[in-house]
C-alpha positions in Angstrom: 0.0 0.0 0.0 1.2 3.8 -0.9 0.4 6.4 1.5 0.8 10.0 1.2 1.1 12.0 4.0 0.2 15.6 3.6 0.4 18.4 5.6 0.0 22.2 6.4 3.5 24.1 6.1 3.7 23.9 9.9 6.0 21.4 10.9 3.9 21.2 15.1 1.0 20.7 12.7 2.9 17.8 10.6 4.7 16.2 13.8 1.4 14.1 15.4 1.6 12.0 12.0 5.1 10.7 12.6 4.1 8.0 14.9 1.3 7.0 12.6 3.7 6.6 9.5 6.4 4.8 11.4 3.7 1.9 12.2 2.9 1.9 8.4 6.6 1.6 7.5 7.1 -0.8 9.9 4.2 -2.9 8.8 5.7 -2.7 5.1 3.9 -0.2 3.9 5.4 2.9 1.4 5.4 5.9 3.3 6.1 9.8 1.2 5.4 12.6 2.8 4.2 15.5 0.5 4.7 19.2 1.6 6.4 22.6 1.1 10.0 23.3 2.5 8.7 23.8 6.0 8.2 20.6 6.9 10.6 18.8 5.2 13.3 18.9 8.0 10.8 17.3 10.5 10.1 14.7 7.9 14.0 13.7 7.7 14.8 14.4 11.6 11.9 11.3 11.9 13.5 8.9 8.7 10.7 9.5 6.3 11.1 10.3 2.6 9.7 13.8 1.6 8.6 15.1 -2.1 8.9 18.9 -2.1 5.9 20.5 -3.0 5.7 24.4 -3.8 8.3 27.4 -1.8 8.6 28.2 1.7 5.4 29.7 3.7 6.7 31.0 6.7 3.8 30.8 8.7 5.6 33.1 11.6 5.0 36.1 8.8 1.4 36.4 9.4 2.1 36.6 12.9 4.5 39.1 12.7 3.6 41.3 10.5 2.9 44.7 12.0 3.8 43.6 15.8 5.3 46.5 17.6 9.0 46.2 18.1 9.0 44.4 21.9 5.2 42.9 21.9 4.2 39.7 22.0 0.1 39.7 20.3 -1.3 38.7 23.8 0.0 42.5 24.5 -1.8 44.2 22.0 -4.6 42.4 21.5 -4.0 40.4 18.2 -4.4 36.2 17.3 -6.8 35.8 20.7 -9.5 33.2 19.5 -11.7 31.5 21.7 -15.7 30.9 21.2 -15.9 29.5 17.7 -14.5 32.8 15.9 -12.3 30.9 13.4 -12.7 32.6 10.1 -9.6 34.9 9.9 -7.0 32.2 10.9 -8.8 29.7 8.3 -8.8 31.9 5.9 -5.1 31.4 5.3 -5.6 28.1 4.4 -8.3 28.6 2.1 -6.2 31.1 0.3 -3.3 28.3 0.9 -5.4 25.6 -0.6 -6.1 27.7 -4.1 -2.2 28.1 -4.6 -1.7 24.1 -4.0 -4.2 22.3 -5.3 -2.7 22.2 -8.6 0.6 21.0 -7.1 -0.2 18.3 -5.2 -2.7 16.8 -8.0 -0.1 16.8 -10.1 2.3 14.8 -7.6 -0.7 12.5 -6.3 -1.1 11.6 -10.3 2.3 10.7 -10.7 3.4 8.8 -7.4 -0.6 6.9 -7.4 -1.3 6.6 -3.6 -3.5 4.1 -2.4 -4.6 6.2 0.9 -4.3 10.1 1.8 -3.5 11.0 5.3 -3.5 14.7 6.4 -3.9 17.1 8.6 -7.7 18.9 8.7 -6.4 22.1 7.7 -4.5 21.1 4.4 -8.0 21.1 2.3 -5.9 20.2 -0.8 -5.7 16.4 0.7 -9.5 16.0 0.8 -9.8 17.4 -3.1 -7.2 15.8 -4.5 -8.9 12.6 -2.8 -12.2 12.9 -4.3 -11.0 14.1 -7.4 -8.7 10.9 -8.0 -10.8 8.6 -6.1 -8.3 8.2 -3.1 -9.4 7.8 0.3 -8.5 10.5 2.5 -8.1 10.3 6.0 -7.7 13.3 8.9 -5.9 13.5 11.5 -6.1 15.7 14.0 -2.6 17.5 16.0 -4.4 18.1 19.5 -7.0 19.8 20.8 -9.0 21.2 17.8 -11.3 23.5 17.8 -10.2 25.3 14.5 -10.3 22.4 11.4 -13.7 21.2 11.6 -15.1 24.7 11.1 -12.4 25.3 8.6 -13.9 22.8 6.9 -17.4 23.9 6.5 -16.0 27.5 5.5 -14.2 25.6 3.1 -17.5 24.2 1.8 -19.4 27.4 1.8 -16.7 29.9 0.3 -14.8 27.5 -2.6 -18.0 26.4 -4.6 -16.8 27.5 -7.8 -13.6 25.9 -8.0 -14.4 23.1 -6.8 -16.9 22.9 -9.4 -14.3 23.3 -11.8 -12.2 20.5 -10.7 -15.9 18.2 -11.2 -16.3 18.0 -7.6 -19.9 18.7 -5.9 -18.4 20.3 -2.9 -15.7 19.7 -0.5 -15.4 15.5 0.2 -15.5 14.4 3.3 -12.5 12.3 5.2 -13.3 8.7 5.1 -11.7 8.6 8.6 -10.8 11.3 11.3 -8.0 10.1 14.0 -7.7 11.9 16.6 -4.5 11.7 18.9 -6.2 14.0 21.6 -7.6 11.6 24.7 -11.6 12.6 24.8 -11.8 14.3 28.2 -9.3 16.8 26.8 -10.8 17.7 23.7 -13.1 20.7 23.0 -16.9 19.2 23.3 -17.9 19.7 20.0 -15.6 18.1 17.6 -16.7 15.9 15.5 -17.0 12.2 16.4 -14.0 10.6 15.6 -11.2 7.3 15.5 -8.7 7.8 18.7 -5.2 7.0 18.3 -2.4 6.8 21.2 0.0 9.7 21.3 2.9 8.7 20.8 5.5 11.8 21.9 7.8 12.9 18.9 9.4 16.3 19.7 11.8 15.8 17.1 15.3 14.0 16.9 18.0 15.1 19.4 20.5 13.5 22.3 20.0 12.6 25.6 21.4 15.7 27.5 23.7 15.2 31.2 22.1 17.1 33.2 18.8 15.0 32.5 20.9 12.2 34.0 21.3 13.8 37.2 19.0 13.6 40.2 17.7 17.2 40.9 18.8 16.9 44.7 16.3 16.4 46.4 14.3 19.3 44.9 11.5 19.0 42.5 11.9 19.7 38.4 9.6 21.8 36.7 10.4 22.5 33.1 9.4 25.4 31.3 9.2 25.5 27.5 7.9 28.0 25.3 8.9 26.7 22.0 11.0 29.2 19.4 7.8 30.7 18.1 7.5 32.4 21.3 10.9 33.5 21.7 10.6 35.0 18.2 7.2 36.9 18.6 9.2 39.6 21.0 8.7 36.4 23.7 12.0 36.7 25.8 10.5 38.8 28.7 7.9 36.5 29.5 11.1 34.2 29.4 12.3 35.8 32.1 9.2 36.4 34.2 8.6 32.8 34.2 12.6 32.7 35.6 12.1 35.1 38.2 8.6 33.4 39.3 10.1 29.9 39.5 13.2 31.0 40.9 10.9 31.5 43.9 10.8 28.5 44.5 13.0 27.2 47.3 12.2 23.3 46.5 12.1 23.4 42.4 15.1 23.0 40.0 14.0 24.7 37.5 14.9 23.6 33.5 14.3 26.3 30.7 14.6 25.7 27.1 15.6 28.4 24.8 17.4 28.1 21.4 21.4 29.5 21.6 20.1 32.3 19.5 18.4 33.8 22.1 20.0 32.8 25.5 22.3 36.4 25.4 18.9 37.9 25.0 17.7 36.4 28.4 20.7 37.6 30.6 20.9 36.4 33.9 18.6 33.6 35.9 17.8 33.1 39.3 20.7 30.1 40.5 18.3 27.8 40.7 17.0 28.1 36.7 19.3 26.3 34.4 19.3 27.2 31.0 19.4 24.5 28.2 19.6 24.0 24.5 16.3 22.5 23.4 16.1 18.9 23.2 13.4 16.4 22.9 10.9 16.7 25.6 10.4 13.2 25.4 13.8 12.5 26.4 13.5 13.9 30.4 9.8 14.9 31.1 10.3 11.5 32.9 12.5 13.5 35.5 9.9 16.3 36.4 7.0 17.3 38.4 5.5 20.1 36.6 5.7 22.2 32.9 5.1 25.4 32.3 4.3 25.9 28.4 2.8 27.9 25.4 0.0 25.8 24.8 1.4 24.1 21.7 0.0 20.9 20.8 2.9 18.9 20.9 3.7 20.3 24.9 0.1 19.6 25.9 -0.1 16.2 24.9 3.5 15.2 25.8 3.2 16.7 29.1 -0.4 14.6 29.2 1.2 11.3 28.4 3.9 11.8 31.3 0.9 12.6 33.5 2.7 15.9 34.6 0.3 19.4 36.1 0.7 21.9 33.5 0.5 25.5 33.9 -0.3 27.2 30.2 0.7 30.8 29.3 -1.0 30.9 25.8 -0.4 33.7 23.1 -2.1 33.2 20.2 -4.9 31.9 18.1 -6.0 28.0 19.3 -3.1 28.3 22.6 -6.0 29.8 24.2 -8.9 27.3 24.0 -5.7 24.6 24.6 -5.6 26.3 28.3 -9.3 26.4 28.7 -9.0 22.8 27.9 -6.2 21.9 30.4 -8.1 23.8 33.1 -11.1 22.3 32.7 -10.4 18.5 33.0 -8.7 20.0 36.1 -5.0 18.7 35.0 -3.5 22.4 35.5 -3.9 26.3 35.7 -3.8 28.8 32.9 -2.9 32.6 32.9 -4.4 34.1 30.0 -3.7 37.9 30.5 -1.1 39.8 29.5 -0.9 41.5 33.1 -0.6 38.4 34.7 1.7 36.4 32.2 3.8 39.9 33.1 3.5 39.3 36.4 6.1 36.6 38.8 4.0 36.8 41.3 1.4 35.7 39.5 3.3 32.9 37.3 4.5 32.0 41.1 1.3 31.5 42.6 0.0 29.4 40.2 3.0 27.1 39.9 2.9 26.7 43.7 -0.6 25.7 43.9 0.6 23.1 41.0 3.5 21.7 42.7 1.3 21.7 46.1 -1.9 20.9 45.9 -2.6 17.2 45.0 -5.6 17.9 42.9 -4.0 18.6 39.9 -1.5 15.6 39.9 -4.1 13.5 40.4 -6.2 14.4 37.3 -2.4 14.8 35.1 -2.3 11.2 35.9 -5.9 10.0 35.2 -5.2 12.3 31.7 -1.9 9.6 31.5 -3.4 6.8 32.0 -6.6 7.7 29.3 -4.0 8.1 26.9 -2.3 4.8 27.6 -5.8 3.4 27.5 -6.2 4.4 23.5 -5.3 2.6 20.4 -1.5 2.3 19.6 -0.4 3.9 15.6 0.5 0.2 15.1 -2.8 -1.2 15.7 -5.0 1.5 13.3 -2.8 0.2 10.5 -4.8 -2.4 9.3 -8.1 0.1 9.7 -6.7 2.0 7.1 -5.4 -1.3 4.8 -8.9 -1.9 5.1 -9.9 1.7 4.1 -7.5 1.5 1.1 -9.1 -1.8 -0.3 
């Protein structure tokens, strides 16, 4: 069987599919991931084969275009979604989706898969299905509250060329997975197949210090991801610093990319600052983590069963820390004045660290997503969907 993977130029948004292709590899299946320059990198880093489709994106461009010099878009009130208002973030990839199409007909033509998998955002998977006669499947990165109404703008706003390519309207999947455990996801997606996450936060070596025992104090780890650091990020860097530097009982671990580590300047002694590495590779050694909302740091810190405290920024990071808060598995600050704030950053990670609450629902969230279907066992699901 051929599958081709397909993807959004967002390499967080192509990353929850790695897992997914590795079971089809191993079970002897041809794997090719299709996408623009973007991704590509993830796609080696995790030993798959790539076909380069169209130029760079950039999606940090939209982000940044027009941000005062020093502020993050929490801080003047840009990219904060919540309650179902999804059209001007989908309307990138409707506009993405006209420049594409052609592309990726053209490739699926040639290479002749047997089965489409793809994010819900990349619309060009779900034409290019129905227009070949491919089945396409979905698969969801996280907590999503932004692809299924992306969707159905999709099938309300791109009639005409649709038409043109002989399709009635926009098909639908043959299959949605969904990697997110169902307490954690927003209500009202649609139903859907779960799969086990499996943690891939890219390729990288086992670092020392992850080898030594914090001494006696607890580890809390506190990772913001670059696209944070890069949207004027680095004081809320060091706010977080200063809060868990507080801390008298916590080792603290923060990852920030060398480029920006002068940037930072100094850290309380108890903050050590790292290179990034694969949060999969020490998570193990912690008791908390402070994060962006990203999907790959929610559902990683999920699967270690860890109390998260979320400091979201933009667009969907926002309903992510709704999300977190409500199953009751951590605490969100969702202000600028308070993301600001070390006080406030410190009093929320002490009730994390202290009260037993929150551990206690991070490790029924664990053991849920233990509980789902392994990649390896939805393989021959989609051998059957492929015929």
């Amino acid at each position: 069987m051929r599958v081709l993977f397909m993807s959004t130029p967002v390499s967080t948004h192509f990353a929850p599919s790695i897992p997914l292709a590795w079971a089809l590899r191993a079970a002897g299946h041809e794997v090719l991931v299709a996408g623009q320059p973007d991704i590509v990198g993830t796609a080696h880093g995790a030993g798959l084969c790539t076909a380069v489709v169209g130029e760079y994106f950039d999606a940090l461009e939209p982000l940044t275009s027009g941000l005062p010099d020093g502020k993050r878009p929490i801080e003047v009130g840009r990219t904060r979604v919540r309650d179902g208002h999804w059209e001007a973030v989908n309307k990138i990839w409707l506009i993405h989706c006209r420049y594409m199409v052609s592309q990726y007909l053209a490739l699926a033509r040639e290479w002749q898969p047997d089965l489409i998998v793809a994010d819900p955002l990349e619309f060009s998977a779900l034409i290019v299905g129905g227009v070949l006669g491919i089945p396409t499947v979905n698969r969801r990165w996280g907590i999503d509250p932004a692809g299924f109404p992306g969707q159905e703008m999709a099938r309300r706003t791109m009639g005409t060329m649709l038409g043109r390519l002989g399709l009635d309207g926009l098909p639908e999947p043959a299959l949605v997975i969904d990697p997110c455990p169902p307490s954690l996801q927003v209500p009202e997606a649609p139903p859907s197949r779960g799969m086990r996450y499996v943690p891939f936060n890219g390729s990288g070596t086992l670092p020392d210090w992850a080898k030594e025992e914090p001494h006696g104090r607890r580890r809390v780890c506190v990772t913001f991801g670059r696209l944070t650091a890069a949207l004027n990020g680095i004081p809320l860097f060091r706010a977080t610093a200063e809060a868990a530097g507080e801390c008298e009982d916590v080792e603290t671990i923060l990852t920030l990319e060398p480029e920006f580590q002068d940037e930072l300047g100094p850290v309380p002694p108890s903050v050590r600052v790292v290179d990034p590495a694969p949060l999969n590779l020490f998570l193990g050694t912690c008791d908390a983590v402070v994060h962006h909302g990203g999907a790959s740091s929610t559902l990683t810190a999920s699967a270690f069963g860890l109390p998260q405290l979320v400091l979201p920024g933009i667009t969907d990071t926002f309903v992510v820390a709704d999300r977190v808060e409500a199953v009751g598995a951590g605490r969100q600050l969702d202000e600028a004045e308070s993301q600001n704030d070390p006080a406030a950053i410190h009093a929320a990670l002490r009730a994390l660290l202290d009260e037993p609450g929150y551990t206690k629902s991070a490790h029924q969230l664990r053991d849920e997503i233990a509980s789902m279907t392994t990649p390896a066992d939805l393989v021959p699901v989609l051998e059957e969907l492929a015929g």
